[in-house]
C-alpha positions in Angstrom: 137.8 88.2 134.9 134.2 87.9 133.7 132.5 88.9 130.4 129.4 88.0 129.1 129.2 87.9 125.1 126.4 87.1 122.8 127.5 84.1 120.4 125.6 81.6 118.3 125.9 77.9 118.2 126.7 76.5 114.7 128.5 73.3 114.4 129.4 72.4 117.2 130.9 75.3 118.5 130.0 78.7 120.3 130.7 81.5 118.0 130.8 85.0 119.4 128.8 87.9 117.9 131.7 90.4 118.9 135.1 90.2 119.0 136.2 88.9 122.5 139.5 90.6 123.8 141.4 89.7 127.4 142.0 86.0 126.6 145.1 84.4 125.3 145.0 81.8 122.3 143.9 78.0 124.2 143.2 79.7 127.0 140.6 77.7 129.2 137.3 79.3 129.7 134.3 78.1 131.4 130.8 79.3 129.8 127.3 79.7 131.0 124.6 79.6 129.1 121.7 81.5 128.9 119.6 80.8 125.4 117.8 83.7 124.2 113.9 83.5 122.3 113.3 85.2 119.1 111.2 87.6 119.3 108.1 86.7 117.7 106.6 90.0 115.7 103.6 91.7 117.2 101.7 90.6 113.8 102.4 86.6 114.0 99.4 86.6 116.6 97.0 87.5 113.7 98.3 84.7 111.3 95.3 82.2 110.7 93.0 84.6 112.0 91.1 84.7 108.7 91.1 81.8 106.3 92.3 81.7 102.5 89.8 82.8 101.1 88.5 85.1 103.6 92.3 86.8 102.5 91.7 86.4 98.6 88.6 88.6 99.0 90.5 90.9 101.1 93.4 91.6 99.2 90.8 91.9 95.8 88.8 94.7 97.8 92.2 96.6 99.1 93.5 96.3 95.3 90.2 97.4 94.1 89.7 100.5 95.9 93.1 101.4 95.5 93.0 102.0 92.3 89.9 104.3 92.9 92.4 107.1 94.6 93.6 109.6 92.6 97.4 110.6 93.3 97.0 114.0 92.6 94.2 114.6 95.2 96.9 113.8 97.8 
């Protein structure tokens, strides 16, 4: 029999992410391991793209014209 289940690694042991059914208690198994990469969010490859302070001035202008718009126009 042959069933391939996601598990983490924590401790020193392989914990499954699902509950595994077909196998006895102490029964043998033999594993292969694939690890897996997390993926990285589509906006991580603009992180250091503009400096501190570059972000400061930014974040003042966003703020600034936000509070320009007038809810009720919406």
């Amino acid at each position: 029999m042959s069933h391939a289940i996601s598990a983490i690694y924590k401790n020193g042991n392989f914990i499954p992410l699902i509950p595994v059914s077909g196998l006895q208690e102490n029964q043998t198994v033999i594993l292969s391991i694939t690890t897996t990469r997390k993926k990285e969010h589509p906006l991580m490859r603009f992180v250091g793209a503009i400096n501190e302070s570059e972000a400061n001035e930014l974040s003042k202008i966003v703020e600034e014209e936000f509070e320009k718009v007038n809810p009720d126009e919406w």
